[in-house]
C-alpha positions as CSV (number, residue, x, y, z in Angstrom):
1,X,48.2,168.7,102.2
2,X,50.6,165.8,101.2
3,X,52.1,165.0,98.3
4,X,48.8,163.7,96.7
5,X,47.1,167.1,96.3
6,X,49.8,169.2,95.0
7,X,50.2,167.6,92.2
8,X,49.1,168.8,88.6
9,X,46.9,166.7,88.0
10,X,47.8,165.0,84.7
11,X,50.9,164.2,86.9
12,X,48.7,162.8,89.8
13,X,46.8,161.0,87.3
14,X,50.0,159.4,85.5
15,X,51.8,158.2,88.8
16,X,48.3,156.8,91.2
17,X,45.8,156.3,88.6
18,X,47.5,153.7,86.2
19,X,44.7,150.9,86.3
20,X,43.8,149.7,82.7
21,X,40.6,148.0,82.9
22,X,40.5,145.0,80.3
23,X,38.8,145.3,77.1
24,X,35.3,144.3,76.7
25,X,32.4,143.5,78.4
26,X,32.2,140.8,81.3
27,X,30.4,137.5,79.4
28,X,27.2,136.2,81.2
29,X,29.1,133.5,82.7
30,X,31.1,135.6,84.7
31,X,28.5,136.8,86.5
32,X,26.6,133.3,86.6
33,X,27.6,132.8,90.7
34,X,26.8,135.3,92.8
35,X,26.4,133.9,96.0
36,X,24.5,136.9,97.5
37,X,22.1,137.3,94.7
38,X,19.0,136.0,97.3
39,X,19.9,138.2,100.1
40,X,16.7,140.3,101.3
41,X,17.3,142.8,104.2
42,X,20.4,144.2,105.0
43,X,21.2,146.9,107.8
44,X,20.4,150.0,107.1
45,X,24.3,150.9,107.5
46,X,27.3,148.7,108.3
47,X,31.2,149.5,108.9
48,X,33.4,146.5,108.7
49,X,36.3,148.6,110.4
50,X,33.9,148.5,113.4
51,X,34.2,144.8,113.6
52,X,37.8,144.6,112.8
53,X,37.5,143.3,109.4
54,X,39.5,145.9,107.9
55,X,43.2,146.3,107.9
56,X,45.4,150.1,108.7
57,X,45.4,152.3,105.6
58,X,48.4,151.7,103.2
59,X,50.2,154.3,101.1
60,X,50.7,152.2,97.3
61,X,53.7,155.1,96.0
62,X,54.4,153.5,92.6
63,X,52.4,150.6,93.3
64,X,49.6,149.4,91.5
65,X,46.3,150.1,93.7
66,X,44.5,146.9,92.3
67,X,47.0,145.0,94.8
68,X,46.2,146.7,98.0
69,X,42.5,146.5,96.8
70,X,42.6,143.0,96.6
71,X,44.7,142.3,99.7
72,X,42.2,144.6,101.8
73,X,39.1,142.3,100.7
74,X,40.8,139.2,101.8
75,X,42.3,140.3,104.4
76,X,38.2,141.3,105.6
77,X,36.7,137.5,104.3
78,X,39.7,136.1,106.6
79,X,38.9,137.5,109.3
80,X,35.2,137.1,108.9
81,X,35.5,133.1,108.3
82,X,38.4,132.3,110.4
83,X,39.4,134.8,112.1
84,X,43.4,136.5,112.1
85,X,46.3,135.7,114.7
86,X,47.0,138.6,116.2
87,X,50.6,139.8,116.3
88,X,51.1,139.9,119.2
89,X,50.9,136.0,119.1
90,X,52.2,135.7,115.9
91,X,55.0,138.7,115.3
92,X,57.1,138.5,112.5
93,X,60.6,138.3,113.0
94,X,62.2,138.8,109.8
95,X,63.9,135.7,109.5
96,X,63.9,132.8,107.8
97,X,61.5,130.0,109.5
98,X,58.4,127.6,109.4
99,X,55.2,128.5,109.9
100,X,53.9,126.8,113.3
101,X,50.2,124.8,112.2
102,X,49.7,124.1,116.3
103,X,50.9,127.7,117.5
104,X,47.1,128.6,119.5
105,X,45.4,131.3,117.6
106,X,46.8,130.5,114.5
107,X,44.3,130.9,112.0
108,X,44.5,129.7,108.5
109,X,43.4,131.8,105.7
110,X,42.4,129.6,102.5
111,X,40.7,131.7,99.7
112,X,39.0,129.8,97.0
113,X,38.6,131.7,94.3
114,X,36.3,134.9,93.7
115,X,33.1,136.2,92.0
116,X,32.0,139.4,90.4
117,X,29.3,141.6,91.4
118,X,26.8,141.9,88.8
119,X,27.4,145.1,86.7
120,X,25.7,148.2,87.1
121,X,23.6,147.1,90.0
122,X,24.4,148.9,93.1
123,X,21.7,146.4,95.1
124,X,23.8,144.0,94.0
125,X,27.0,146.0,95.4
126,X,24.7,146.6,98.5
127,X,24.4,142.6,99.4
128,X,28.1,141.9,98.7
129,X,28.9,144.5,100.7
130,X,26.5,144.0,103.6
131,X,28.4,140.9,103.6
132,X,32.0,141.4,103.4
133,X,34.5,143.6,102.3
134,X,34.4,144.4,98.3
135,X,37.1,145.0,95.9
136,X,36.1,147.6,93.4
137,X,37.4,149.9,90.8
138,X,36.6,153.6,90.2
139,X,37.3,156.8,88.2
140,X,39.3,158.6,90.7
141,X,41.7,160.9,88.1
142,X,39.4,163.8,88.4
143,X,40.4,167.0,90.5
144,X,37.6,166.4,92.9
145,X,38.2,163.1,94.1
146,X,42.1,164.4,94.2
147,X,41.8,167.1,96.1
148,X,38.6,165.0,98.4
149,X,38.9,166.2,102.0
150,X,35.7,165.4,104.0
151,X,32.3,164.3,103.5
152,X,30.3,162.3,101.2
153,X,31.9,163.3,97.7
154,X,29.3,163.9,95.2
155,X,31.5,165.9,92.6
156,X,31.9,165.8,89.3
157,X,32.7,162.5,88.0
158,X,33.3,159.9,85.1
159,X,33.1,156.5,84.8
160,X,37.0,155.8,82.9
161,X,37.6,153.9,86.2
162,X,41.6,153.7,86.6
163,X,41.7,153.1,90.5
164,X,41.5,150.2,93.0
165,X,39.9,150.5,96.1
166,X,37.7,148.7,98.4
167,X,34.1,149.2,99.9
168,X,34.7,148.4,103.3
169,X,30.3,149.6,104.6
170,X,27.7,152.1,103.9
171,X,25.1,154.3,105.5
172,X,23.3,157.6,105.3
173,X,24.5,161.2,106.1
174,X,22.4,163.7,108.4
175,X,21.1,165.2,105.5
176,X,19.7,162.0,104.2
177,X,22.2,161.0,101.3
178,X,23.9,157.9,101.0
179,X,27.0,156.9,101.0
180,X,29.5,154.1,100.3
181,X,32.4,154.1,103.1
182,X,35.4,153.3,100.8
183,X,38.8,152.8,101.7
184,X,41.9,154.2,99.4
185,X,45.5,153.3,99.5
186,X,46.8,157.2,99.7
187,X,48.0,157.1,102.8
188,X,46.0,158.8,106.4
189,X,46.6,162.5,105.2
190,X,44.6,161.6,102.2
191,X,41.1,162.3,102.8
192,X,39.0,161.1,106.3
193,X,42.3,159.3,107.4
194,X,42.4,157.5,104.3
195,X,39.2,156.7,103.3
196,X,35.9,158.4,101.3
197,X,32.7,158.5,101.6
198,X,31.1,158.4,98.0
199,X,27.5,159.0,97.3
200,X,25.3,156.1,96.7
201,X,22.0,155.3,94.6
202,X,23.0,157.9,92.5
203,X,20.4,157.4,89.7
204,X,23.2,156.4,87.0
205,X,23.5,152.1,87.0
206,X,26.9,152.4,87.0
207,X,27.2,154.5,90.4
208,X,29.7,157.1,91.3
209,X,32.7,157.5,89.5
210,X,31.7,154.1,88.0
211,X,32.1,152.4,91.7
212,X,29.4,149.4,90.2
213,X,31.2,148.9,87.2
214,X,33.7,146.0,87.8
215,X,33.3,144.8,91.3
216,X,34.6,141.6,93.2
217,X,35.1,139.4,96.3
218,X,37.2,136.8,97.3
219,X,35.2,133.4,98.2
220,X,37.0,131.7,101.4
């Protein structure tokens, strides 16, 4: 148990879960391009750590978790277009230097912008995701998704989302339910080494803890 879970929770709340969402509903035109809106089949599961398209688990501290969110999905639509040096041939030093265009298996990462996932509409979270990695927001203040251990969470929940994380896959539990595989910025002792599994298609358009609320990828 690390520092996360024995908190109070109003105190947990207060120092992880200080996203303010902005005012307002999203106008149509912000969800006019979404490039995977004619996707048909998808696999029936997919886990973009399994094709190296997802980066170690961070720990934010006093951070703001919309940062590693957004970092985590780009870092996945980098390595999916172009590919990432490894460091091994690109270490950094921690000096002061140029970046070296012809160094071989330098890779170039240009991100042109993003999209939002249509509201409400976990299909429409579902074709993103069977895509690449997804930045998304959720209601994690709640005791239950503090104190998450194992398992596809299916606790109690709202939708106030306040939390930054990123769907990095999906698929379906022994038992039959579904679940998103989403990574956190809590550190490895958090959770399944960092990430949750949260229960998908729940009935409710907005999803679990609000996870279809306010979703978005980076476009490279």
């Amino acid at each position: 148990m690390d520092g996360k879970t024995w908190k109070a929770n109003e105190e947990f709340k207060a120092s992880l879960n200080g996203y303010k969402r902005r005012s307002g509903r999203r106008s149509a035109k912000e969800e006019l391009h979404f490039k995977y809106v004619n996707v048909g089949e998808v696999p029936a599961s997919l886990d973009w750590r399994k094709k190296g398209a997802v980066n170690a688990i961070k720990d934010q501290l006093q951070c703001g978790s919309w940062a590693f969110s957004a970092v985590a999905a780009t870092g996945g639509i980098t390595k999916i277009t172009t590919g990432i040096a490894l460091k091994a041939d690109y270490p950094y030093k921690g000096d002061k230097g140029t970046c070296n265009p012809k160094k071989e298996a330098f890779h170039e990462a240009k991100i042109k912008g993003y999209e939002n996932v249509p509201a409400n509409n976990e299909s429409a979270l579902l074709k993103a995701v069977a895509n690449q990695p997804v930045s998304v927001l959720v209601d994690a203040g709640g005791p239950a998704f503090q104190f998450y251990s194992s398992g596809v969470f299916t606790g109690d929940y709202g939708t106030l989302i306040n939390h930054g994380v990123t769907v990095v896959g999906y698929g379906t539990a022994a038992d039959g339910t579904k679940y998103w595989i989403v990574k956190n910025c809590w550190g490895t002792r958090w959770g399944e080494e960092g990430y949750i599994r949260m229960q998908r298609d729940v009935g409710a358009k907005e999803g679990h803890c609000g996870i279809a609320l306010d979703a978005s990828y980076p476009t490279a």
